[in-house]
N, C-alpha and C positions, 0 to 999 in steps of 0.2 A: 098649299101655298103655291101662287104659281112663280113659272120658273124664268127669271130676267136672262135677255138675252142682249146680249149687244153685239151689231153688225158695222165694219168699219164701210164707210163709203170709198167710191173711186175718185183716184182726184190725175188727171190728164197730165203728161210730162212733157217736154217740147221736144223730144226726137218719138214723137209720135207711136208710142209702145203705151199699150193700156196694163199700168201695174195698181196695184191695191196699195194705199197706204192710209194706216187709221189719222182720225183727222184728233189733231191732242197737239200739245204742248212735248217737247222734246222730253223733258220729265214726265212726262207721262202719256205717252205715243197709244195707249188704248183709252183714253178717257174714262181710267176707272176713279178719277178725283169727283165724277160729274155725279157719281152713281153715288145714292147714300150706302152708310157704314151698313145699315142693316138689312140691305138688301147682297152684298156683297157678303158677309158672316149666312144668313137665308138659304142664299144658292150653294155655297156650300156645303151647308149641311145638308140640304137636300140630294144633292149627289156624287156626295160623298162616297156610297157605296155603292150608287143604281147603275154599277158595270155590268154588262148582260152576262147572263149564266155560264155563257161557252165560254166567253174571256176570261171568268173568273178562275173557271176549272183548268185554263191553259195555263195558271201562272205559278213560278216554282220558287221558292225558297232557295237563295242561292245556298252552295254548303258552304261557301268560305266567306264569312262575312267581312274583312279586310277585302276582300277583293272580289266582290258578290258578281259580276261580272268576266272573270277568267281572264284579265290582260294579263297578268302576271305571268300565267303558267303558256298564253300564245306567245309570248315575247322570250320566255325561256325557250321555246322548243325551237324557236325559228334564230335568235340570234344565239352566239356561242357563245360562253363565257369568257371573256378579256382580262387578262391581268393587268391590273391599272400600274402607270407606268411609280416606280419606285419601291411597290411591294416585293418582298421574296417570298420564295414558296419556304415549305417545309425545312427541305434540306439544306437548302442557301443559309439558312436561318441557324441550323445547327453547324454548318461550315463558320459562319460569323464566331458560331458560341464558342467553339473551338480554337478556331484562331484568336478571339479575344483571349482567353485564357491563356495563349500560350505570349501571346504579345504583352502582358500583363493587366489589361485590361478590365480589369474587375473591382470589386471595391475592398474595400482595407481588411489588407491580409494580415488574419489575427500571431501573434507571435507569444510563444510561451520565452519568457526570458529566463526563469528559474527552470527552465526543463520538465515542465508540469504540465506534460503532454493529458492531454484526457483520457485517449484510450491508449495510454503507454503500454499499458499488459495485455492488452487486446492484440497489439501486432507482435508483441517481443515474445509471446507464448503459442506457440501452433497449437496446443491443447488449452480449454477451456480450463480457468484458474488451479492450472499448474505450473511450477516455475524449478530445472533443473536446479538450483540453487539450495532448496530444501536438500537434496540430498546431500549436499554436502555440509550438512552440521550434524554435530552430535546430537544426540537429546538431552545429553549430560551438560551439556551447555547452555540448554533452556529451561529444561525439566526444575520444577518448581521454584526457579528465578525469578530475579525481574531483567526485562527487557524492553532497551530502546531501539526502536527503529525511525531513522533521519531520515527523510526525505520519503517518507513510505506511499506518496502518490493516493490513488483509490485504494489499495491498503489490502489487498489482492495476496501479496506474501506476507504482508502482518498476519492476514486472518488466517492462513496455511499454516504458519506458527503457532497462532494460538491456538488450534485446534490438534495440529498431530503433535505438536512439542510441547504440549502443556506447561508455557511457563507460568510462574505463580503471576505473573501480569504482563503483560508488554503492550505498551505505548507508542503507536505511532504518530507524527508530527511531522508535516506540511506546512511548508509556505502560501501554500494556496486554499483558501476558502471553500472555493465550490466541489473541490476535489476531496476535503475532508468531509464534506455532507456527504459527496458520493461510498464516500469508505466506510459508515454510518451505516448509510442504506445496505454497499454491501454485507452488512454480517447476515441477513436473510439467508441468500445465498449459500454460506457453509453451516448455517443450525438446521441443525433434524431438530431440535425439541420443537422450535414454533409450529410441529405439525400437530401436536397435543391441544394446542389452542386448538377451537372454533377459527370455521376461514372469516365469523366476521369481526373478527378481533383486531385483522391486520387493517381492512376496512375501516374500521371506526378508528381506533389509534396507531395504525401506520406499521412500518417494518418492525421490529425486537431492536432494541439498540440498547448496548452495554452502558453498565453506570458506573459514573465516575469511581477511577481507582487509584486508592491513595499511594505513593508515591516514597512512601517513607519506606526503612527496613520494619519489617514482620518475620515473628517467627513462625507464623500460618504460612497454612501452604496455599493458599487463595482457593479461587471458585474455577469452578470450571466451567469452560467455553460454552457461550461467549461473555460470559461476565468477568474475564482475564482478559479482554480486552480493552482499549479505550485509547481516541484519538482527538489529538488534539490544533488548532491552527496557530502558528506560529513562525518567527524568521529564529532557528537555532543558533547561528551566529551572534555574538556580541558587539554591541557597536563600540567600543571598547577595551581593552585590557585590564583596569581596573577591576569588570565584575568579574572577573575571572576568579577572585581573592574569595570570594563570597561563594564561588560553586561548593556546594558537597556533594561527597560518594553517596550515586543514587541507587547504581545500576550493576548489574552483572555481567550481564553479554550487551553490546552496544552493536549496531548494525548503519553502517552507509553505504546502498548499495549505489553506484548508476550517479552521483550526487557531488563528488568532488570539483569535477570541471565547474557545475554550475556555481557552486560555493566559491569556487576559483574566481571566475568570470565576473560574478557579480558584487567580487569583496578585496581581487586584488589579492597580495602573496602576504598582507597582514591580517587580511579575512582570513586567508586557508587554513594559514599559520594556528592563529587565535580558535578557530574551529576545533584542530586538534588536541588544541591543551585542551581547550574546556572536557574534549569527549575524556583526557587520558584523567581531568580531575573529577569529572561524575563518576568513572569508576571505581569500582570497589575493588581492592586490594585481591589477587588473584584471577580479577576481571579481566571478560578477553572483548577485543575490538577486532570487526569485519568488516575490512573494508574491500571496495571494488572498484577501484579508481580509473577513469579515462584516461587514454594514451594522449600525448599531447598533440597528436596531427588532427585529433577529431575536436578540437579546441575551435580550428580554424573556420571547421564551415560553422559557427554560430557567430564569428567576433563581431559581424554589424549585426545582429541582433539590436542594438538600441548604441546610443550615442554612449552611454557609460559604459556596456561591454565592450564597444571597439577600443576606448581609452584606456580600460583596465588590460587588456589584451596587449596592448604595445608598451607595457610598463611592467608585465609577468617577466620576472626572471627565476623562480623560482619553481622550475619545471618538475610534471610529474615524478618524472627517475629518480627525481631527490625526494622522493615524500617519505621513504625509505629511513634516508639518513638522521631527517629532521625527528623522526618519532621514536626511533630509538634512543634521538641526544633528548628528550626530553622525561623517558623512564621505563618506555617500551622495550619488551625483547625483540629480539629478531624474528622476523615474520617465517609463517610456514605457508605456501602457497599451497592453496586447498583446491587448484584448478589443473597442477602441473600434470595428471592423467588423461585429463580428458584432451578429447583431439576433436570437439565437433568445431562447425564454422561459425559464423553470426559473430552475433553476443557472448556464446560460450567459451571466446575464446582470449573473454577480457581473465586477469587475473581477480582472481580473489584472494586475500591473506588474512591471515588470520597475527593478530600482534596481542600478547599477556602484558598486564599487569603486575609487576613482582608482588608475590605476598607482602613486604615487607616494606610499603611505602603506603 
């Protein structure tokens, strides 16, 4: 096929310079409209490829195909890198993060108002789930009982109980939901038997968790751990006085540790009140009550916590010192402080007491 060529002619300018310009239409300055379709498709297929041999072999495959010519990497090495105006670097960035946080800066700061901290046992214990507090009970006080524990959190000293004080069951209950699935989860944590299972046991159906235990008196001595345990979600206070009439003796040893201020705070001095009749009538008649109450200066750094505890807080008259007097005028003996030995610092230097139930009521 032969090969069309087209030659633009000269066409004379008036300052006298001979330049080439093809003779066409502005839309189309080579006159390739004049030429048929298929002589223009023709020519190019015909040399398409007829680049001579030595050209062909000079030609390289760039390696960067985004940038198959190298501007990128010549305008990197020749110009510097510039910080455009507004960005920080690195550090600036973490200096920001920092001062935001301390300016308050951040977004909605989560608040436990029931004092249902998450990893409450996790700071208040230097050793991994052990709590100086064990050691100050009898076993004769758990040991094939039932027991309640108020406010037991992820449930960390319940399950310490159920395992070395083997009582015939103890119960713990939380106000908070997601804290009782975690107390749940923990029983894993203190059973050696789930090692007898296959590891794909826990895989397929999940950690060992206690079933439900009934609540009534038995003269069994129950199962043992972890099936003497079991927790449940609930607010322990009564909204009321009346259901008061209706509680029966459930229990043996009864436990609040860490838990009064909150009950205080979020119920007012007829919540606190009402709190303690109800524990002194679930008791069973020679039944003993543990309690660990907050001083009342440590009241203060929580009272904005929410718009009802700062209201309940300015209307408390019925301060810790007196919780004393109120539980004795109600059936309690007088308290033995189960803490008066020890001399450490922290937490261990709150009281704990210990208040009976007369046989005889």
């Amino acid at each position: 096929m032969s090969q069309i060529k087209s030659r633009p002619r000269k066409r004379k300018v008036s300052n006298s310079e001979n330049k080439e310009f093809p003779i066409g239409s502005v839309d189309d300055p080579l006159g390739l409209d004049s030429l048929s379709q298929d002589a223009i498709i023709n020519d190019v297929e015909e040399n398409e490829f007829s680049l001579p041999i030595s050209e062909a072999t000079d030609l390289k495959i760039p390696e960067n195909l985004k940038d198959p010519l190298g501007l990128d990497d010549e305008e990197s090495k020749k110009a510097p890198k510039k910080q455009r105006k507004g960005s920080k670097s690195g550090s600036q960035l973490k200096q920001n993060q920092k001062s935001s946080k301390k300016n308050g800066e951040r977004g909605e700061k989560q608040t436990f108002p029931h004092g249902n901290y998450i990893q409450y046992y996790g700071y208040r214990n230097s050793d991994k789930f052990s709590d100086y507090r064990i050691d100050l009970m009898k076993k004769e006080w758990m040991e094939g009982l039932d027991v309640l524990d108020i406010g037991c959190n992820s449930g960390h000293l319940t399950l310490l109980i159920a395992r070395d004080l083997k009582p015939r069951k103890i119960v713990g209950i939380d106000i908070d939901e997601k804290l009782i699935e975690m107390a749940q989860k923990n029983i894993r944590h203190y059973c050696a038997e789930e090692k007898k299972f296959p590891a794909s046991f826990s895989k397929l159906y999940g950690p060992l968790r206690a079933p439900f235990v009934n609540t009534g008196l038995s003269n069994s001595k129950g199962k043992d751990f972890p099936e003497n345990v079991h927790f449940i979600n609930g607010n322990y206070v009564f909204s009321c006085d009346e259901y008061l009439e209706r509680q029966e003796p459930e229990y043996d040893t009864i436990i609040a540790f860490s838990v009064s201020k909150w009950v205080h705070l979020n119920n007012g001095d007829n919540g606190i009140k009402r709190f303690f009749r109800r524990i002194f009538r679930q008791l069973r008649p020679g039944g003993r009550f543990l309690l660990e109450p907050q001083p009342w200066k440590s009241y203060a750094r929580r009272k904005k916590l929410t718009s009802e505890i700062e209201e309940n807080y300015k209307n408390i008259k019925f301060k810790p010192c007196e919780f004393t007097s109120f539980l004795t005028s109600i059936g309690f003996s007088d308290p033995i402080n189960l803490t008066s030995a020890l001399s450490a610092k922290g937490f261990k230097q709150r009281q704990v007491l210990l208040y009976n139930k007369p046989l005889n009521i």
